[in-house]
C-alpha positions in Angstrom: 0.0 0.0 0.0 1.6 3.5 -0.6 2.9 5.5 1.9 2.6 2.5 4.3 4.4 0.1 3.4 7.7 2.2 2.4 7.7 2.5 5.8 7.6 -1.0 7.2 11.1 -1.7 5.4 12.8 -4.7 7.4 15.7 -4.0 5.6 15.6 -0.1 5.8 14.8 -0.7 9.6 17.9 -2.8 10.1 20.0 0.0 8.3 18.6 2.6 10.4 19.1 0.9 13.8 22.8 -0.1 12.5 22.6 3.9 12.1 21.5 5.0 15.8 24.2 2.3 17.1 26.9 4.2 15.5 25.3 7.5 16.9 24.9 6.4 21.0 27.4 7.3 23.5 27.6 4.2 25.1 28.8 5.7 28.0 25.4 7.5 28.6 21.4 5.8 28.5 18.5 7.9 26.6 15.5 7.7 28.3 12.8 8.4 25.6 9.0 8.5 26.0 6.6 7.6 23.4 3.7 9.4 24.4 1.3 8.2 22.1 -0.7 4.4 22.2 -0.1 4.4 19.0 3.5 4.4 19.1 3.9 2.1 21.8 2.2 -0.7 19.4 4.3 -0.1 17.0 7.6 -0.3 18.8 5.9 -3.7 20.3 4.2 -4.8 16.7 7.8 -4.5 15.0 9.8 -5.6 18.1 11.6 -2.4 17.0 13.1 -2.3 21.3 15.0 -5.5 20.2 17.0 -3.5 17.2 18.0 -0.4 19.1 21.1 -0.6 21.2 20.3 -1.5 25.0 21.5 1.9 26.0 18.4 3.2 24.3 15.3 2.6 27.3 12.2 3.0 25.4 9.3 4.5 28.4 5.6 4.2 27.8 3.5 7.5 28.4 0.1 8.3 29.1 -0.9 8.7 25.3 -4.0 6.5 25.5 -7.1 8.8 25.8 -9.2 5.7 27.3 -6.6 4.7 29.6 -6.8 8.0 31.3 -10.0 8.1 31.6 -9.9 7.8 35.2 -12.8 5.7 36.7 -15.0 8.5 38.4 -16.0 9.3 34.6 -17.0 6.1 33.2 -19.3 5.9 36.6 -20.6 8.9 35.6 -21.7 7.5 31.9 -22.8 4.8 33.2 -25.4 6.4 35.5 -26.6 8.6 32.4 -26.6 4.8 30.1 -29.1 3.4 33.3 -31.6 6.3 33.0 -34.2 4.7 31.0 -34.7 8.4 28.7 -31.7 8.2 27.3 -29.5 6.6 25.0 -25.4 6.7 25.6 -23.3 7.0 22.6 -19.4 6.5 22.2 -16.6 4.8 20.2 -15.7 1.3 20.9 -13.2 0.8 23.2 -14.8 2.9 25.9 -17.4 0.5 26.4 -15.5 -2.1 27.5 -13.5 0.4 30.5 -13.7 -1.2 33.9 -15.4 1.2 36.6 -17.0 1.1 39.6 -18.3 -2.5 41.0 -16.9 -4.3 38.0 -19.2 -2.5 36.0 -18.5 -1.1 32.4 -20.7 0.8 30.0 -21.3 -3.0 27.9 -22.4 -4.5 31.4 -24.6 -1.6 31.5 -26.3 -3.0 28.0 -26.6 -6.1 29.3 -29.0 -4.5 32.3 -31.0 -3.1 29.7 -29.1 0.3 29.1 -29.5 1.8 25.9 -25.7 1.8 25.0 -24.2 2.4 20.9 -21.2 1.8 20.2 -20.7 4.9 17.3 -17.8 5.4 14.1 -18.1 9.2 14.4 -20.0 11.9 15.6 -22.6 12.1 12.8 -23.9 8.6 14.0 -24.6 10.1 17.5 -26.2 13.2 15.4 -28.1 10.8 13.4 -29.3 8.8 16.3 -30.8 11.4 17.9 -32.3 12.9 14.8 -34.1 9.5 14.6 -35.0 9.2 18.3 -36.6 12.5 19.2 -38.6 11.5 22.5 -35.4 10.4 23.9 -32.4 12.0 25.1 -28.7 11.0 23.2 -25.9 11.8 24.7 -22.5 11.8 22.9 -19.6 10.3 25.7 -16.5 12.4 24.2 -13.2 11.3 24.7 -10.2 11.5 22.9 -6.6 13.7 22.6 -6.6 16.5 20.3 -7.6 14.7 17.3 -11.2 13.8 17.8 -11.7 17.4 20.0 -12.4 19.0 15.9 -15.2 16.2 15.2 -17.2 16.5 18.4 -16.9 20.6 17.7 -18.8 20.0 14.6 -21.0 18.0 15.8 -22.0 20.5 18.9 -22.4 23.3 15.8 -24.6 21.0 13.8 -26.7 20.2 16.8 -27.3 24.3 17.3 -27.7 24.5 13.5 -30.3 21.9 13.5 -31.8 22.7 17.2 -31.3 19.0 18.2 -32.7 19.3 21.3 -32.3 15.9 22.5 -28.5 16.5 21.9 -25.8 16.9 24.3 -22.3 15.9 24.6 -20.7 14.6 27.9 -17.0 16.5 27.2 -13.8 14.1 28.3 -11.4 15.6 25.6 -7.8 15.9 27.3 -4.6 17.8 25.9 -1.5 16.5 25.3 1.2 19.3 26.4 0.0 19.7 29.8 0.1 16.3 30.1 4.5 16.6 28.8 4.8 19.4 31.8 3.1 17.7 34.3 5.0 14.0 34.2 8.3 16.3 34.0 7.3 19.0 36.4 5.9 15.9 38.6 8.1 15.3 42.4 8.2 11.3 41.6 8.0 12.0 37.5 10.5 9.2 35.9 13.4 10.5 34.6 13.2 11.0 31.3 15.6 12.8 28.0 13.0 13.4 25.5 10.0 13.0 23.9 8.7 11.3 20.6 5.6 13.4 20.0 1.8 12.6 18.4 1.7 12.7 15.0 -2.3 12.7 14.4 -2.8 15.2 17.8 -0.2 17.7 15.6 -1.5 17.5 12.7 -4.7 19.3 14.7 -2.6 21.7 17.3 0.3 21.8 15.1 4.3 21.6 16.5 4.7 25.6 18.1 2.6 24.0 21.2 5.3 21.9 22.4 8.2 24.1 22.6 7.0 25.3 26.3 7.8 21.4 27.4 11.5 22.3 25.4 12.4 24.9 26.2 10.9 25.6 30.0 12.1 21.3 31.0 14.6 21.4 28.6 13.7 18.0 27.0 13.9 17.8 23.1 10.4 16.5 21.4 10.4 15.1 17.9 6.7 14.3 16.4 6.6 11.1 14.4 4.5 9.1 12.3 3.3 5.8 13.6 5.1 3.4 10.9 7.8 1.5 12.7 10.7 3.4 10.6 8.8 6.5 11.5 9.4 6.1 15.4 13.1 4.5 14.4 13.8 8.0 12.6 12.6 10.0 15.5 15.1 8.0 17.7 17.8 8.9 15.6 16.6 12.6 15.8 16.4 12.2 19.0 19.3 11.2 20.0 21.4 13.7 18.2 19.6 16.0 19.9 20.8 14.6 23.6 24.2 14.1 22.1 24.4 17.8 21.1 22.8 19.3 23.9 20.1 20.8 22.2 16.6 20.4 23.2 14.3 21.6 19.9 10.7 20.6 18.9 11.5 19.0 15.6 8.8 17.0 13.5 9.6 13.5 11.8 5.8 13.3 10.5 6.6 16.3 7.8 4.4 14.7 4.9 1.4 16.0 7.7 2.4 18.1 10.9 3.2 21.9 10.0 4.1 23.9 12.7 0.3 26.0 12.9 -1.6 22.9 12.5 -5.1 22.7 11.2 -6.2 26.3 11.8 -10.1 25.4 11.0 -10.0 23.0 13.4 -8.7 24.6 16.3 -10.7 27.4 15.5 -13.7 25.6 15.8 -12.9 24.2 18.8 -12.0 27.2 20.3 -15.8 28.4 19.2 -17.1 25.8 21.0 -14.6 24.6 24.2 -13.3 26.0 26.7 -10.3 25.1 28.9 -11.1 23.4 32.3 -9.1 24.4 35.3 -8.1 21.2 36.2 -9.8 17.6 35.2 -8.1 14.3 36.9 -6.1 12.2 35.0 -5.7 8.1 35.7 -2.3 7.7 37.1 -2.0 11.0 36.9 -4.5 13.0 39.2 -5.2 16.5 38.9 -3.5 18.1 35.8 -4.3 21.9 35.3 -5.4 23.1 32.2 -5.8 19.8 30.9 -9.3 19.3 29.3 -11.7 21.1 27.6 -15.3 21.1 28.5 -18.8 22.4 26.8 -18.4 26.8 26.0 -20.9 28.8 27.9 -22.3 29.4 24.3 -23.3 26.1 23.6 -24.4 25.1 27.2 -27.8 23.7 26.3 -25.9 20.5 24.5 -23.5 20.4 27.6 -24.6 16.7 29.2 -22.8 18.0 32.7 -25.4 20.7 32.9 -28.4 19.5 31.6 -28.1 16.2 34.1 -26.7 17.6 36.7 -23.7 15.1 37.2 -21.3 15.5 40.0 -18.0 14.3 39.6 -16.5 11.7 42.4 -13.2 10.2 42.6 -12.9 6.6 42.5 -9.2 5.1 43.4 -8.1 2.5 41.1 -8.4 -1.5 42.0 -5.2 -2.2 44.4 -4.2 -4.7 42.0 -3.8 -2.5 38.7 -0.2 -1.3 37.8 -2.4 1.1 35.2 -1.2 4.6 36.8 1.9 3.7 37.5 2.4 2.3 34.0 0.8 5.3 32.5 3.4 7.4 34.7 6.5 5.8 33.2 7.0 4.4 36.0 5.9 1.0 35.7 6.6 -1.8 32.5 2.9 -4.1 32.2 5.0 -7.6 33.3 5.7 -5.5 36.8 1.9 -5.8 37.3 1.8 -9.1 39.1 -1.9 -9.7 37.1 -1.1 -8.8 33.8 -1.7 -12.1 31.8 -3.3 -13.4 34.3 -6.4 -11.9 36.3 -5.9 -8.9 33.7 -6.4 -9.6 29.7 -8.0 -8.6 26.6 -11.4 -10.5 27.6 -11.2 -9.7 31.4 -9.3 -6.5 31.6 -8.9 -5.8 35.6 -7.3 -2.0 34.2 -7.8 0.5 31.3 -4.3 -0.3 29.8 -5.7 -3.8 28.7 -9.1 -2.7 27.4 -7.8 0.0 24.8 -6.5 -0.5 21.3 -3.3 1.5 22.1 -3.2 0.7 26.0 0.1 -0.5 26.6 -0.9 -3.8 28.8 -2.4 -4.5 25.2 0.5 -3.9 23.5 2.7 -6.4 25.2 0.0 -8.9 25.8 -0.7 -9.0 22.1 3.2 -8.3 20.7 5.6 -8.2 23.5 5.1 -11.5 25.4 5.2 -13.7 22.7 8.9 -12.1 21.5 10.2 -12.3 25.3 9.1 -16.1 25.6 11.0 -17.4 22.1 14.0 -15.1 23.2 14.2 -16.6 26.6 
């Protein structure tokens, strides 16, 4: 397929690897974070950690938007999926999140809840469009990337005067997520960043450089194609060996440094910026989230159900936050494989498509047990 398979190379990826052997001091470890899901299955897809040098410590970040969905939220959707006027609308993987008394927005279904599992916002639009003596709500989640589609959707509703529309907002933002792991007393110790290549291609690259140049920490935004996160290694490591710490983008053939200015601006016509909004395995992280504008307050779920928010501490036995943190690998989690997989996740990690518990019980486990 091209412009996906150039970049899946086994021989291009053995060249480049050769490459960043030659460019490691091997005197010194680089400590980089993939912050994206997306990355982190690739890296464990393409065993790409067994062709880099061992000096090179790959860390997994909190770049899964359902992962950090902390639990207190999912409660929340699943008390608006019970109520028998309405009808709960979100993408896949949300649906299967663990919450409160082993509950999850599927095990809401299967007490009768009218749950729909949606491809985009216009299927939530067009739901409620055909379900006018019931209430839809839209359960947003997502980084950056799906913040645009949910802002159309609020602007169609008002266009339309859906008034059995509302959205329950759970978008979450990606560099004050970068400042708070660094700025963080116990944050892992980390010497850069490989940035989101599909959140920049929204927000751009200029929203990154307060993470370089206020931590000092160099960010390079790739692609998700395995030589895409091998290049952004390289890059990286120059970087470190130089001493310079630059936002640089891998992913040129889509990130610019403005972004998507239609997108943001209609975000910005219909978001605002929440003080703080907790974060699994990460808590409270200021400026974080976006929720409903004043403007469009009537298709504002939070308001028009009145739904407090409560924090709910994670099972004792999930590694998730700490995982999420950096600080953690998924085989340190003493039920990953175990109590904790793919049909029974115990933790968010295992339930998303780019959770990293995913990752190395799909990928990783399979390459450590014929290399053992």
């Amino acid at each position: 397929m091209k412009y996906v398979d150039e970049f899946r190379r086994g021989d291009v990826a053995r060249g480049m690897a050769a490459q960043i052997s030659r460019l490691v001091d091997p005197a010194r470890e680089y400590r980089l974070m993939e912050f994206c899901g997306g990355h982190t299955h690739a890296i464990a897809r393409y065993g790409l950690t067994g062709l880099l040098p061992d000096n090179i410590r790959l860390i997994h970040g909190p770049g899964c938007p359902v992962c950090v969905l902390p639990i207190g939220r999912v409660d929340s959707a699943i008390e608006l999926a019970l109520r028998p006027d309405v009808i709960l609308c979100s993408y896949g993987d949300t649906l299967r999140v663990p919450a409160s008394n082993k509950m999850s927005l599927y095990q809401a279904r299967a007490k009768g809840a009218d749950v729909r599992m949606v491809y985009s916002t216009n299927d939530a639009l067009q739901i409620a469009r055909d379900n006018p003596h019931k209430q839809v709500v839209f359960f947003a989640i997502g980084f950056e990337t799906t913040t645009p589609p949910t802002a159309l959707a609020l602007l169609q509703a008002r266009q339309e005067q859906l008034a059995n529309f509302s959205v329950f907002c759970n978008h979450v933002l990606t560099p004050p997520a970068m400042r708070h792991l660094l700025a963080a007393g116990d944050a892992v110790q980390l010497d850069g960043f490989i940035g989101p290549s599909h959140v920049s291609t929204v927000i751009g690259s200029a929203p990154y450089a307060s993470v370089a140049e206020e931590f000092a920490k160099p960010v390079v935004i790739a692609g998700f194609e395995p030589l895409d996160v091998l290049q952004a290694v390289a890059m990286l490591v120059e970087q470190i060996n130089q001493g310079r710490t630059e936002v640089e983008t891998q992913f040129t053939r889509a990130v610019t440094h403005e972004g998507n200015q239609k997108a943001r601006e209609r975000v910005a016509q219909t978001m605002v910026l929440r003080d703080s909004f907790e974060w699994r395995g990460l808590g409270q992280v200021p400026h974080s989230a976006l929720a409903i504008h004043p403007d469009f307050a009537e298709f504002d779920a939070e308001l028009r159900f009145a739904l407090p928010y409560r924090h709910v501490p994670d099972h004792k036995a999930c590694e998730c936050g700490a995982i999420l943190r950096g600080q953690k690998q998924p085989q340190d989690c003493k039920v990953f494989g175990i109590v904790c997989t793919p049909d029974n996740p115990l933790g968010s990690c295992m339930v998303s498509s780019e959770g990293a518990c995913a990752a190395h019980y799909h990928y990783d486990r399979f390459i450590q047990g014929a290399t053992a």
